[in-house]
N, C-alpha and C positions, 0 to 999 in steps of 0.2 A: 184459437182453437186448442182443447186441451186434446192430447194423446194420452195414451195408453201409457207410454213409457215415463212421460210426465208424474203421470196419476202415483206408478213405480215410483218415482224417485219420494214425493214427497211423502207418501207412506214409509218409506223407508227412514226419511229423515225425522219422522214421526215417531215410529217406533225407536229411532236413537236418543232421541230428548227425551221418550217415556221410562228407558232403560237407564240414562241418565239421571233422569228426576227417581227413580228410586233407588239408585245408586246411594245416589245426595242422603236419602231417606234413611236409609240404611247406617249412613255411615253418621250423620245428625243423631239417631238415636243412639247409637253406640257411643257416640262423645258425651251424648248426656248422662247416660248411664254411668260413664267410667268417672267424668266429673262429679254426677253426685255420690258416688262411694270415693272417692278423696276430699271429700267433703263431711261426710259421717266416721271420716276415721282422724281425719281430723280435727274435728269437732271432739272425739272421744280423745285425743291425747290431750285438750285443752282442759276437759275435765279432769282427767288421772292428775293432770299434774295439777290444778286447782285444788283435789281432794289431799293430793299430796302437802302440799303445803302448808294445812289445815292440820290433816294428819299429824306433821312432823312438831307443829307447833305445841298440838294438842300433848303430844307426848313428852316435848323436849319439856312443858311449864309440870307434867303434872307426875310424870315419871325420874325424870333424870337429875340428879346433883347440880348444884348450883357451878359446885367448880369443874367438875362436868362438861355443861353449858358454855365453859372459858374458854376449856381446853379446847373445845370444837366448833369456836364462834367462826375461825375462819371457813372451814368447811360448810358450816351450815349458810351461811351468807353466799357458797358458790349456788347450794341448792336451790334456795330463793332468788335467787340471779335466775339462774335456766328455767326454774320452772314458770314463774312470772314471766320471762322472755320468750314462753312459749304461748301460754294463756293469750298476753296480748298480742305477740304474733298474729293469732287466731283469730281475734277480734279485730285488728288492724285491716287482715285481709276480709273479712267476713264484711265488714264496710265499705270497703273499696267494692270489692262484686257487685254490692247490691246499691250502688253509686253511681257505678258502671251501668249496672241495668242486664247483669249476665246473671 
């Protein structure tokens, strides 16, 4: 036999999984959101720094002195270091996510 007070409890516990599941909701959209803007900004330093390296090249052949170029070979090889180790950073992980299935 159902009561009254029965009938009570499991509306109540109804309404707590309802509150619950939008809780979830809530909070699911919010991750997704935050994820896919760390995702567009990172996407965008992959490109700066891809254009960057283009960029520097473009100028180091067709603007700058030969002995120039000597004098700054080691620096220029840190920039091509970081920038390339960001680019495929980018790509490294942009594979794994969609490997992953996230």
């Amino acid at each position: 036999m159902v009561t009254i007070e029965s009938k009570e409890k499991d509306n109540s516990a109804l309404s707590k999984a309802r509150i619950e599941l939008a809780l979830f909701k809530k909070k699911s959209e919010a991750e997704f959101e935050r994820d896919k803007k760390k995702w567009i900004n990172r996407r965008r330093m992959a490109w700066m720094s891809l254009f960057s390296i283009v960029l520097l090249t473009v100028y180091m052949f067709h603007f700058m002195d030969p002995e120039r170029i000597e004098a700054l070979k080691g620096t220029t090889e840190w920039i091509y270091t970081l920038f390339t180790t960001v680019v495929l950073g980018y790509l490294g992980m942009a594979t794994y996510q969609d490997i992953k299935g996230n």
